[in-house]
C-alpha positions in Angstrom: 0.0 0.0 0.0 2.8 2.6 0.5 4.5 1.8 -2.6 1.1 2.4 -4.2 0.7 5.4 -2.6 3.7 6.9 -3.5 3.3 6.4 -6.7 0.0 7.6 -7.1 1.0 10.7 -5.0 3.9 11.5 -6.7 3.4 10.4 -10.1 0.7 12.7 -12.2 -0.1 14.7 -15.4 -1.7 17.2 -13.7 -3.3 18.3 -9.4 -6.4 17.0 -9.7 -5.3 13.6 -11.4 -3.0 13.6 -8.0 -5.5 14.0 -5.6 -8.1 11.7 -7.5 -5.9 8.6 -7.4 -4.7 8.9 -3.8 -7.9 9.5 -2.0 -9.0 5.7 -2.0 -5.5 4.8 -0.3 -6.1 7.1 2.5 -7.9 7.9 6.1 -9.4 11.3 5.8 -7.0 12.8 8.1 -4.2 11.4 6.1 -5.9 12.9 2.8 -6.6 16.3 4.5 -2.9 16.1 5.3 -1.7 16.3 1.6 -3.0 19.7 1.2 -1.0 22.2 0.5 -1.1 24.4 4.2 -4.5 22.4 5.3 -6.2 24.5 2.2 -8.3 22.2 -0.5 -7.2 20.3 -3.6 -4.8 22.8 -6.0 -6.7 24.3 -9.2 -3.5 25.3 -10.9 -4.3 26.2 -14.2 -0.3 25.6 -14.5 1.4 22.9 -16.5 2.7 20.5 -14.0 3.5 17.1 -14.0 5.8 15.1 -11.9 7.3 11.2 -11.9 9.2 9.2 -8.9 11.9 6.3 -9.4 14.6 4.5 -7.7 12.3 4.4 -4.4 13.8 2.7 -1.2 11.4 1.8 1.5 12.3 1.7 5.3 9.5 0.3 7.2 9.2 0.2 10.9 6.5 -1.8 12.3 4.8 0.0 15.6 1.8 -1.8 16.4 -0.3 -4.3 14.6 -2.2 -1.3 13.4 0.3 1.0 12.7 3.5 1.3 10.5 6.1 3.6 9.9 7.9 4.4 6.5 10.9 6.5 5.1 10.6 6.7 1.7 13.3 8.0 -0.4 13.5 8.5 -3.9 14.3 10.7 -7.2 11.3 13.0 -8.0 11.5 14.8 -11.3 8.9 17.3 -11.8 8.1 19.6 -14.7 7.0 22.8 -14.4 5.5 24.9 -17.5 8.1 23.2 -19.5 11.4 23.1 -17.1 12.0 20.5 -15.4 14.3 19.4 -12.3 15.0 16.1 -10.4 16.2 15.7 -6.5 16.4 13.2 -4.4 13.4 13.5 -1.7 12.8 11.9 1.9 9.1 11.5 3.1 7.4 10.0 6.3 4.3 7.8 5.7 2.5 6.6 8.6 -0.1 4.0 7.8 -2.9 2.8 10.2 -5.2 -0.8 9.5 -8.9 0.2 9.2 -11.3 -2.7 10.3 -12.7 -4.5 7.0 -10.7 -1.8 4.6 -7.5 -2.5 4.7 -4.1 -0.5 5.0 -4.3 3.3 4.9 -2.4 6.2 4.8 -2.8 8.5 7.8 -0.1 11.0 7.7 3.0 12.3 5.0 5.6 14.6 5.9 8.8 15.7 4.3 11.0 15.2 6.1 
């Protein structure tokens, strides 16, 4: 499920592509927390798209319910036409939901 997420998070043609993909792989709080400053889904009229490879996953197991991740990858976005890659370091928390499965509660960069 984090893989998946990342991927979906990270990897778009456009905002509101992002935000549709990753909402199904998250809690609400965890989907509220991809927002940029707590505000609503981006309506950039901007051409942005962005891709993510080479990801290493470092998982840390807290409770049957919850799990830790540092993720760290290469994220090359493209901005009205210019483009730039870095490497990037993110926390995922993820959090079992009764009869739904894994979840994403929380992203940070760290």
């Amino acid at each position: 499920m984090n893989r998946k997420f990342l991927k979906s998070f990270f990897t778009y043609n456009n905002p509101i592509e992002r935000y549709q993909n990753i909402k199904p792989l998250m809690t609400k709080a965890g989907y509220k927390a991809t927002h940029p400053s707590g505000n609503g889904i981006p309506q950039s009229k901007e051409n942005v798209s962005s891709s993510i490879s080479n990801i290493k996953l470092f998982k840390h197991q807290v409770s049957k319910s919850e799990i830790e991740f540092l993720n760290e990858f290469k994220i090359s976005t493209n901005y009205n036409s210019v483009g730039s890659t870095e490497r990037m370091v993110v926390k995922t928390e993820l959090v079992y939901v009764e009869g739904v499965g894994w979840r994403v509660n929380d992203i940070y960069v760290v």
